[in-house]
C-alpha positions as CSV (number, residue, x, y, z in Angstrom):
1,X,9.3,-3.4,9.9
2,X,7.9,-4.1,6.3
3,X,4.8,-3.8,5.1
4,X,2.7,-4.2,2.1
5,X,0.8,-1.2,1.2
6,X,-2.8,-1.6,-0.3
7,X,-3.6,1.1,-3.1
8,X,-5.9,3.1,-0.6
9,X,-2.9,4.4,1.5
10,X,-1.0,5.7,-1.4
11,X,-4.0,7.4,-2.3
12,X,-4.8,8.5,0.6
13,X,-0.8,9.6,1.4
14,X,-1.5,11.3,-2.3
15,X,-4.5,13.2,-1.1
16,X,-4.4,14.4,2.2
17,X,-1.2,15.9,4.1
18,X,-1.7,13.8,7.0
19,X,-0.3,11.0,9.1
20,X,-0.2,8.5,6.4
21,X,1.7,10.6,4.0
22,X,3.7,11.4,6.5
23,X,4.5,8.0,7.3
24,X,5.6,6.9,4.0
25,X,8.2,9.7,3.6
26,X,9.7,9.9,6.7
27,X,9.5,6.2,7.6
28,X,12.3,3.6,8.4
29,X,9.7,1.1,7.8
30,X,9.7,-0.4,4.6
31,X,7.3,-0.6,2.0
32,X,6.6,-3.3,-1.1
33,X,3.5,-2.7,-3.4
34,X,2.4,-4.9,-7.0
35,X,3.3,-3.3,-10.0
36,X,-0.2,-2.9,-11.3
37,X,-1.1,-0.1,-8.2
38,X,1.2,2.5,-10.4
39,X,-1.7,1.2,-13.2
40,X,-4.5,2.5,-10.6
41,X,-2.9,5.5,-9.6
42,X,-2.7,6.6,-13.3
43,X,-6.0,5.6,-14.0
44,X,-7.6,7.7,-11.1
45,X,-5.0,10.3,-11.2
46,X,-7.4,13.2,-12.6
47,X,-9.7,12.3,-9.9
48,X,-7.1,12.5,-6.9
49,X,-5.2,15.7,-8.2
50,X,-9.0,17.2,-7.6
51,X,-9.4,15.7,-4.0
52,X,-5.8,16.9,-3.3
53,X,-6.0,20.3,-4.5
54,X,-3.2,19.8,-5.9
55,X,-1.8,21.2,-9.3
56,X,-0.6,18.6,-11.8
57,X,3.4,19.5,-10.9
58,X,2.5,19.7,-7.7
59,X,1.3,15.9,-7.7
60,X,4.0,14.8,-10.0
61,X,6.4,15.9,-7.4
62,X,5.0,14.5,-4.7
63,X,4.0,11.0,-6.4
64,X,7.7,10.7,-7.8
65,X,8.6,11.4,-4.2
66,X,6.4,9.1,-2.4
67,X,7.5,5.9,-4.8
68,X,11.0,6.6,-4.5
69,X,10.6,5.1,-0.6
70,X,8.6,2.2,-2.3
71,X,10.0,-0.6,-3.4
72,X,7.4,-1.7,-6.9
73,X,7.3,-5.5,-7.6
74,X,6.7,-6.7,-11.0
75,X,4.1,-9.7,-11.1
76,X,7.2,-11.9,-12.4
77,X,8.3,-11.9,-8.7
78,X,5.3,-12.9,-6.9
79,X,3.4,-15.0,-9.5
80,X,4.2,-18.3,-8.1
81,X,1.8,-16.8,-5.5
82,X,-1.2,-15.9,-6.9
83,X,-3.0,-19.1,-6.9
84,X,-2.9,-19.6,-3.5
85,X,-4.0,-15.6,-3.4
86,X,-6.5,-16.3,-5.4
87,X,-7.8,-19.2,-2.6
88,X,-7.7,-17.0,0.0
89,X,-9.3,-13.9,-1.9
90,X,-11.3,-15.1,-4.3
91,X,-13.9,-15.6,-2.6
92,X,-13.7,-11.8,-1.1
93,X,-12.4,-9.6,-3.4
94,X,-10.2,-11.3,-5.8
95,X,-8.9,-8.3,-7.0
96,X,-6.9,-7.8,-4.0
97,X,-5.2,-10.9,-4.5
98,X,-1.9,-9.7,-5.5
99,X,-1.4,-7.6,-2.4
100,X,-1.8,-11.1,-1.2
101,X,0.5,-13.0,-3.4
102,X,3.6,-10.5,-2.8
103,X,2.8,-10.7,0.8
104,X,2.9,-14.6,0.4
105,X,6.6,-14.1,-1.3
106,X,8.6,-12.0,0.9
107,X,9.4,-11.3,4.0
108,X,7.0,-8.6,5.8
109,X,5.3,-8.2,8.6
110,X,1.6,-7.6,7.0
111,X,0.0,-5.6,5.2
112,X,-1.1,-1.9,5.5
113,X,-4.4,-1.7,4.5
114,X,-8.0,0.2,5.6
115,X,-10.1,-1.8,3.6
116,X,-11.5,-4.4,6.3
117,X,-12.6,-7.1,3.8
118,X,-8.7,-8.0,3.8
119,X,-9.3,-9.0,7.8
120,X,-11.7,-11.8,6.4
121,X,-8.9,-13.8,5.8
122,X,-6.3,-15.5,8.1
123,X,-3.2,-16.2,6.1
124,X,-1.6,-12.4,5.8
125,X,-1.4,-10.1,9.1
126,X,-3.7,-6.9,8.1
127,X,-2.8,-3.8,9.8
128,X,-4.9,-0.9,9.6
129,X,-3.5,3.3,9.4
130,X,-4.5,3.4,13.0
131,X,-2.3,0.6,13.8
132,X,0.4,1.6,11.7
133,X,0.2,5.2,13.4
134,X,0.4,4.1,16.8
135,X,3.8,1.9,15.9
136,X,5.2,4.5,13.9
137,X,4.7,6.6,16.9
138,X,5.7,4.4,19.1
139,X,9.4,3.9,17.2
140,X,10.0,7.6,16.5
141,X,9.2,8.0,20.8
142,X,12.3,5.7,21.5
């Protein structure tokens, strides 16, 4: 399967050595995220070496290691998209648009996200950790 990832599940794959993290390292699903999300991460990266406990190597290593199984989309690729985004999440959060937008231009199967304003839209399937768990779950069972 492929999936979207919203900025929260890095993060939270970043901060706590848990299901999600394990998810995105050991998966055979596939992940896609914008460009700018590398922007975030360095802009709260002080703040989520603290929640991690983590020493600055230490989250080096494991960031390095946790975007080498995601594939990063430059805005050039999905632009085409982000009007129509922007229709669908203006009106929620239109930050959140170009999760939207590079979910609109390839092929996926949602988007893997615990932030439930994205289930106020329709267009894009929205699939929550627990959801994602479950399936992962499910395929390493068979």
């Amino acid at each position: 399967m492929i999936f979207v990832i919203d900025s929260n599940i890095i993060f939270s794959g970043l901060i706590k050595d848990g299901k999600t993290r394990e998810i995105l390292l050991t998966s055979i699903l596939k992940f896609y995220i914008p460009e700018r999300v590398l922007d975030e991460i360095k802009t709260h990266k002080e703040l989520i070496i603290k929640k991690s406990n983590l020493l600055q190597e230490e989250f080096e290593l494991l960031f390095d290691l946790l975007i080498s199984k995601i594939s990063v989309v430059s805005i050039a690729n999905y632009q085409n998209y982000m009007n129509e985004a922007l229709d669908i999440m203006g009106h929620i959060d239109k930050d959140d648009s170009p999760f939207i937008a590079l979910a609109l231009s390839i092929e996926n199967d949602g988007i893997w996200s615990d932030d439930l304003h994205f289930k106020k839209q329709s267009r894009v399937k929205i699939w929550t950790t627990e959801e994602v768990v479950k399936l992962f779950e499910t395929n390493n069972d068979s």
